[in-house]
C-alpha positions as CSV (number, residue, x, y, z in Angstrom):
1,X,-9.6,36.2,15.3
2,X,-13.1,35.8,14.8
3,X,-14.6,33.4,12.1
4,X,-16.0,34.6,8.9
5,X,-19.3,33.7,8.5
6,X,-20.6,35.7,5.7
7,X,-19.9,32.9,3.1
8,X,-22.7,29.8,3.5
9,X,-21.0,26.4,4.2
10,X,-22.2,23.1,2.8
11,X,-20.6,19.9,4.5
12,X,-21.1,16.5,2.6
13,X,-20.1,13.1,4.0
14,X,-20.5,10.3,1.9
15,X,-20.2,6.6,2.2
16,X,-19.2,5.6,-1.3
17,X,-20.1,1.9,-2.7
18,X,-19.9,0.4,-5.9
19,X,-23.8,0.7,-7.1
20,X,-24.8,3.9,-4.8
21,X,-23.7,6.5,-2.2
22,X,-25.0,7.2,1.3
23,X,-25.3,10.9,1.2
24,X,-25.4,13.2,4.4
25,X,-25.6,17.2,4.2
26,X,-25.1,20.1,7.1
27,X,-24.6,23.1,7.0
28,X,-23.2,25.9,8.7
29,X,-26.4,26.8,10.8
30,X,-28.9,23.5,10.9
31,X,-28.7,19.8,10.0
32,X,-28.9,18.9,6.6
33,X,-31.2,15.9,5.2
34,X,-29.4,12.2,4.1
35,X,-30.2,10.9,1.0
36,X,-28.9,8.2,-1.4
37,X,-27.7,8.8,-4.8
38,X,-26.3,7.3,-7.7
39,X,-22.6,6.7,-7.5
40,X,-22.2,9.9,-9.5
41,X,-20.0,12.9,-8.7
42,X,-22.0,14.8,-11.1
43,X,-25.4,14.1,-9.8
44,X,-24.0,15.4,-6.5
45,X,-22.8,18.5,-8.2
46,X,-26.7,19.0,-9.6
47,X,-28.2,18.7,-6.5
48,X,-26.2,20.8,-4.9
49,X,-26.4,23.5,-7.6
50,X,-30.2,22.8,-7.5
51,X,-30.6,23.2,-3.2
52,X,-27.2,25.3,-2.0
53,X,-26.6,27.8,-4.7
54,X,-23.8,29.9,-3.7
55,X,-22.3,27.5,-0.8
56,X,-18.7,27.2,-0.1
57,X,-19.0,23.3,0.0
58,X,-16.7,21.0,1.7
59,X,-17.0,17.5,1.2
60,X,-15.5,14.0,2.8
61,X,-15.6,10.1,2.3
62,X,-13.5,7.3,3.3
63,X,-10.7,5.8,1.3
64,X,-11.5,2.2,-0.4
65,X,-12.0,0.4,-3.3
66,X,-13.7,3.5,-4.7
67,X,-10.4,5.4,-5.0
68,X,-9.9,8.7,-5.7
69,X,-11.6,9.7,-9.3
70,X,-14.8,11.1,-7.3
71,X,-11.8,13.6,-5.1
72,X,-10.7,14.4,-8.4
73,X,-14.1,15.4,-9.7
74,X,-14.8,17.0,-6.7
75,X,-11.6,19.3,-6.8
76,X,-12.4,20.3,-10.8
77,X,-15.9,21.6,-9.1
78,X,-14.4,24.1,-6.8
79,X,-15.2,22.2,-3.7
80,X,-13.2,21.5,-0.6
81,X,-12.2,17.9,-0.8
82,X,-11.0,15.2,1.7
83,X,-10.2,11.3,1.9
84,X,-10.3,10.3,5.3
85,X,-8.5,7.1,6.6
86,X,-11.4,4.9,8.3
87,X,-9.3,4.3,11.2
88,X,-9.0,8.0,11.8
89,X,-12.4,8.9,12.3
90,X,-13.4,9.2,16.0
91,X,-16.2,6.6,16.6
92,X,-17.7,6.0,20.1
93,X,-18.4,2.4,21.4
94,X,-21.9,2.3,20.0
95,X,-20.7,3.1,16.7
96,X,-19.4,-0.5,16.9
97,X,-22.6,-2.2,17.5
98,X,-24.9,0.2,15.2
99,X,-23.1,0.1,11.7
100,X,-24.7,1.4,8.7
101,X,-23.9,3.6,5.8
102,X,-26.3,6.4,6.6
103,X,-24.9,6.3,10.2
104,X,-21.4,6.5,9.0
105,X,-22.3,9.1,6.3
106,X,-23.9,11.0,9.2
107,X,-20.6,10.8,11.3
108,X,-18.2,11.9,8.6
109,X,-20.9,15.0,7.8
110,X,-20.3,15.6,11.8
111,X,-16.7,15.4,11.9
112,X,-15.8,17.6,8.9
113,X,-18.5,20.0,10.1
114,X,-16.7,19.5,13.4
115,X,-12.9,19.9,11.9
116,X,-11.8,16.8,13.0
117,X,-11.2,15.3,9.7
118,X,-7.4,15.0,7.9
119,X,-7.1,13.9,4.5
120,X,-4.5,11.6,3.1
121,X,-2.1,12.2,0.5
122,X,-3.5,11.5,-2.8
123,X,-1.5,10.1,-5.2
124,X,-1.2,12.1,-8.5
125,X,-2.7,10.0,-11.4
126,X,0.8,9.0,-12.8
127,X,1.6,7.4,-9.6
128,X,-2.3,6.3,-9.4
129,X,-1.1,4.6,-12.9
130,X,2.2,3.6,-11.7
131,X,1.0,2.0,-8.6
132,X,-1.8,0.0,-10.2
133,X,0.9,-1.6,-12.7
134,X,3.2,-2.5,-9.4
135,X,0.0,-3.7,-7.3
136,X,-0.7,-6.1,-10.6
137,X,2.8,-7.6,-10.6
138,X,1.9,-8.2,-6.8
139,X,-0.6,-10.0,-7.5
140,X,1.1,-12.3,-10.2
141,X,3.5,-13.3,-7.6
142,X,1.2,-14.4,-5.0
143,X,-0.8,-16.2,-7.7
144,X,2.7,-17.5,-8.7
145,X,3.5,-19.0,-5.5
146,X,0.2,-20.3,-5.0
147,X,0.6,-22.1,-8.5
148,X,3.6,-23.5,-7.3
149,X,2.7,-25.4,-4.3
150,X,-0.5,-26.8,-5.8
151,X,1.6,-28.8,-8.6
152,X,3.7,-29.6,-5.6
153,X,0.8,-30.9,-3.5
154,X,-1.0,-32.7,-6.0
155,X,2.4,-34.6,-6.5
156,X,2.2,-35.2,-3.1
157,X,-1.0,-36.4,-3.4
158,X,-0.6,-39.0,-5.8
159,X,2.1,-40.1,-4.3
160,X,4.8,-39.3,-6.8
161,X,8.4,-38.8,-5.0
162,X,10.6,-36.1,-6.2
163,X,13.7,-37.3,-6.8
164,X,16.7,-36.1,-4.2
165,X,18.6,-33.9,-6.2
166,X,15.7,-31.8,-7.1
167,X,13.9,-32.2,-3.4
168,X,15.7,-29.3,-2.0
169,X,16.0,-27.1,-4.8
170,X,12.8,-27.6,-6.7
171,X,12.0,-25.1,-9.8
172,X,14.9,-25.3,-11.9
173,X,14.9,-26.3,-15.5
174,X,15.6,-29.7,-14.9
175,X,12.8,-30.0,-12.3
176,X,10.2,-28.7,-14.7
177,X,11.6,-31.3,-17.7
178,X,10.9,-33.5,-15.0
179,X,7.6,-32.7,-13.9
180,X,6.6,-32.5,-18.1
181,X,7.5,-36.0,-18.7
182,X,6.0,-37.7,-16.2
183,X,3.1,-40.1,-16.4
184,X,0.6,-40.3,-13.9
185,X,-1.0,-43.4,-15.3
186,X,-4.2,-41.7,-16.0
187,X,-5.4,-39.3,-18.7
188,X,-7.3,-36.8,-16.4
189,X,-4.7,-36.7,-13.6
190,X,-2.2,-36.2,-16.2
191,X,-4.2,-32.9,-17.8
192,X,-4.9,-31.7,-14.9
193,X,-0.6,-31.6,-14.3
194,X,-1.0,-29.9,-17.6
195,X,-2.9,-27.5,-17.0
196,X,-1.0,-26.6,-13.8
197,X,2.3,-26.3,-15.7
198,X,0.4,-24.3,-18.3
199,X,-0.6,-21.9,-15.8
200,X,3.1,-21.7,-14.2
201,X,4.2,-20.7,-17.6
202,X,1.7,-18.0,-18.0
203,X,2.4,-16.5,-14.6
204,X,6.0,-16.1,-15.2
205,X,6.1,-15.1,-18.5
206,X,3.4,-12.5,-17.2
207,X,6.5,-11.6,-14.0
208,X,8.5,-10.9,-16.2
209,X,6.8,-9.0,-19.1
210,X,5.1,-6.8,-15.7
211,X,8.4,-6.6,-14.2
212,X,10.2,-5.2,-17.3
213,X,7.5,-2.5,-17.8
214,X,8.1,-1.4,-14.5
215,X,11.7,-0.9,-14.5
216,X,11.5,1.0,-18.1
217,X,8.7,3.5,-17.0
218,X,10.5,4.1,-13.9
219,X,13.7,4.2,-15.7
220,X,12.0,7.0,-18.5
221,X,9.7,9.1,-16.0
222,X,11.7,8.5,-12.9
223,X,15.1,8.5,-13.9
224,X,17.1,10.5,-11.5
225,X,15.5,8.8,-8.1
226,X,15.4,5.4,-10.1
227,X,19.3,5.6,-10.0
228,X,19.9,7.0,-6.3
229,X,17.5,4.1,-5.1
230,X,19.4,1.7,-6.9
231,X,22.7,3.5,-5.7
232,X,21.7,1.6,-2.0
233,X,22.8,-1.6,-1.4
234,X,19.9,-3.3,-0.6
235,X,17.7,-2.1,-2.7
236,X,17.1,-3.5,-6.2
237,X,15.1,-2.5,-9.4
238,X,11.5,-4.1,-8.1
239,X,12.0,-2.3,-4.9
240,X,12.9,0.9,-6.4
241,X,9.8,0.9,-8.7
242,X,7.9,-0.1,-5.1
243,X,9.3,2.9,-3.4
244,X,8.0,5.1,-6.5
245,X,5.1,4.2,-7.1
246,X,3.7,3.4,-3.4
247,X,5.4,5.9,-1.2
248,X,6.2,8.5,-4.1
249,X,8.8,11.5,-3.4
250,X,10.2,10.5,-0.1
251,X,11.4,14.5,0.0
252,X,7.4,15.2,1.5
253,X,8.1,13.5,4.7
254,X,9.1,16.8,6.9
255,X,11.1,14.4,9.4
256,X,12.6,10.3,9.3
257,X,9.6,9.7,11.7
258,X,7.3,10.6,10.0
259,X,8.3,8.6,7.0
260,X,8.9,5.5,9.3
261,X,5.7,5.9,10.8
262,X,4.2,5.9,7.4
263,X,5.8,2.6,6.3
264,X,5.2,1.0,9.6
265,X,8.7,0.4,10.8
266,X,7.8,1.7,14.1
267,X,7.0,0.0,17.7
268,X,3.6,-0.5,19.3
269,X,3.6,1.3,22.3
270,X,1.7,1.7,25.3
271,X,2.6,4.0,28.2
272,X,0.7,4.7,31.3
273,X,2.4,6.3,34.3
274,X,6.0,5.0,34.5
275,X,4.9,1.6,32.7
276,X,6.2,1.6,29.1
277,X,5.3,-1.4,26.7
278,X,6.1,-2.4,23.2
279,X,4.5,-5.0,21.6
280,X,5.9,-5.3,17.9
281,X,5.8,-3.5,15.0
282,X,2.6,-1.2,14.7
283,X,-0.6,-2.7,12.8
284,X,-0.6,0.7,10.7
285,X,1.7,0.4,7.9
286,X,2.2,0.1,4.0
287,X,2.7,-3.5,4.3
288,X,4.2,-4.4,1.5
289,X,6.7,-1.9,1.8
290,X,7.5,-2.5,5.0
291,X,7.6,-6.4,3.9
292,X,10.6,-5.5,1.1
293,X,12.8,-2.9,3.1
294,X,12.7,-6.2,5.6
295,X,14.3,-8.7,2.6
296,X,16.1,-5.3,1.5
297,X,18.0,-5.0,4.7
298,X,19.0,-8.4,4.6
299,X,20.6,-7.9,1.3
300,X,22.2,-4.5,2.8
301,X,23.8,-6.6,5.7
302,X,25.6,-8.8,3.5
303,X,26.7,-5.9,0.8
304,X,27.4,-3.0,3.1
305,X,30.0,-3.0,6.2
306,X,28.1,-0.2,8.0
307,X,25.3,-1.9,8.3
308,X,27.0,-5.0,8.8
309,X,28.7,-3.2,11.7
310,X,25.5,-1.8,13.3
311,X,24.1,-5.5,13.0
312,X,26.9,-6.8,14.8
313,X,26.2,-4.4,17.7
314,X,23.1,-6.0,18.1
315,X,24.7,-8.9,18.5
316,X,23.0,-11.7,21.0
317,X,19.8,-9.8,20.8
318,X,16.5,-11.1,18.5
319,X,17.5,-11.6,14.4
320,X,14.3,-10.7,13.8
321,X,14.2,-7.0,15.9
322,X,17.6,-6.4,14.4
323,X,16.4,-6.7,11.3
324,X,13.5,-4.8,11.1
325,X,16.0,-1.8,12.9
326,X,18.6,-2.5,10.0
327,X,15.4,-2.2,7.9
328,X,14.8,0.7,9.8
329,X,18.2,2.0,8.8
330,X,18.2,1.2,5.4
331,X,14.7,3.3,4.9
332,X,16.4,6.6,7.2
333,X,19.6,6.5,4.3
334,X,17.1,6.1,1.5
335,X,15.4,9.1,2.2
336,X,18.6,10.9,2.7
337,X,19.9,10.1,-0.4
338,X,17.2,11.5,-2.3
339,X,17.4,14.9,-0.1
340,X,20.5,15.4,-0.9
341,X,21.1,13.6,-4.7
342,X,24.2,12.4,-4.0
343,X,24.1,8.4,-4.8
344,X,25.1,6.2,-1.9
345,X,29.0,5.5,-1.2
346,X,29.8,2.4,1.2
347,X,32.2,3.2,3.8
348,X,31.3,6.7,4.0
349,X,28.3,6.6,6.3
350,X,28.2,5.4,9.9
């Protein structure tokens, strides 16, 4: 079938930053002029309405801190719309010694124009919402455990020894009483402490106030897959908001490879002739999730005989490659249970 040609094509790559855009145009007969604009979908629009009346336009930039509002804007304009994953864009080897944002708006123009270029999946703006709230308790926790070993190390540092029944398991009630009614002799070393345990407080107050949000939007907007997810042993509230807002309706994924592949729970691998080798886990993933269906399957070992039966096959191998196949496992049933909306039933599933 031949191509149809009567309609005029317009292909724009951008290189979006915070305080401007890298602009490159084509079109379907000659090379288009690069440019730098505000970081403006609508003074895009204007100068496209102004030079290319009448184009079909189809337009590309790379996924980043930008997100997706200019796609979205885009879309609402009638144009053909797509964010690319950096890593997928062909580049040659001088690409990687000549780097700047007019080349690379040059090579995603070329590409697009080229139909090399596959968008991701962009999340819908609930999940956009959802997954900004989930990303924040994230952050919390890291800044939580950070929080945690500074008052440790600055009791460390002044030499103060933590008493052996609270050594081992540090961060209960009684360890914090503790930690409050000590005196460190002086008055700034002593506010400093303060100011530590201040901060502790904050954070997990803020946890839990995050945490709680999550679960009842989930729980409200969610509420059907929010109970199957939670039907898996394994997998508990903070997880099931994870899975929602990060990897959203599981149901897209046409096959359990694809959705492995997605979460990164599959082997590197590198074949030549008849030499085959692995080496780990693959560098592409959703890392956090990848991260909690690992501690899920843990969980699932010890709560499910199934998988504590497929574990013990394994048995005199690697902990940590049976795991991340448990994990593996775990992720495959997941998916299966929100196909078919039947909530998970140990024993029943080999």
């Amino acid at each position: 079938m031949k191509e149809d040609t009567a309609t005029a094509k317009l292909f724009i790559g951008i290189d979006t930053h915070k305080r401007s855009w890298k602009v490159k145009t084509a079109t379907d007969l000659f090379d288009g002029r690069a440019f730098t604009c505000p970081p403006d979908p609508e003074t895009l629009r204007k100068y496209v309405e102004k030079n290319f009346p009448g184009y079909e336009v189809h337009c590309a930039y790379e996924v980043g801190p930008c997100g997706y509002s200019a796609h979205r804007a885009f879309i609402s304009y009638g144009w053909h719309s797509l964010v690319v994953n950096p890593a997928d864009i062909p580049r040659s080897q001088k690409s990687k010694y000549q780097k700047t944002d007019k080349l690379d708006a040059a090579l995603i123009c070329r590409e697009l124009k080229d139909g090399r270029l596959k968008s991701i999946r962009v999340p819908s703006p609930e999940r956009e919402a959802l997954r900004c709230l989930f990303r924040r308790r994230i952050e919390l926790v890291k800044d939580f455990l950070r929080t945690k070993s500074r008052i440790l190390m600055q009791l460390l540092y002044l030499g103060v020894k933590i008493p052996d029944e609270y050594d081992k398991n540090p961060w209960t009630r009684a360890f914090l009483e503790w930690v409050r009614s000590l005196d460190l002799g002086f008055e700034t070393s002593n506010y400093s402490l303060k100011t530590q345990l201040a901060h502790y407080e904050f954070l997990d107050k803020s946890i839990k106030e995050v945490s709680k949000q999550l679960r009842n939007y989930c729980r409200d907007n969610f509420k059907k897959d929010y109970e199957l997810l939670l039907s898996v042993p394994g997998i508990g509230p903070i997880i099931a908001c994870g899975i929602l807002s990060e990897l959203g309706d599981l149901r897209r994924f046409n096959t359990e490879k694809q959705l492995c592949s997605y979460v990164g729970l599959i082997p590197s691998l590198n074949q030549s002739g008849e030499s085959s080798k692995t080496s780990g886990m693959t560098p592409r993933a959703k890392r956090i999730m990848r991260s909690y269906f690992i501690e899920a399957a843990w969980c699932a070992v010890r709560l499910d005989p199934s998988m504590q039966a497929y574990w013990r096959s394994h048995r005199g191998k690697d902990p940590k490659r049976i795991i991340v196949k448990v994990a593996r496992k775990l992720l495959v049933r997941v998916r299966s249970v929100l196909i078919s909306g039947v909530p998970y039933q140990m024993g029943l599933v080999k």
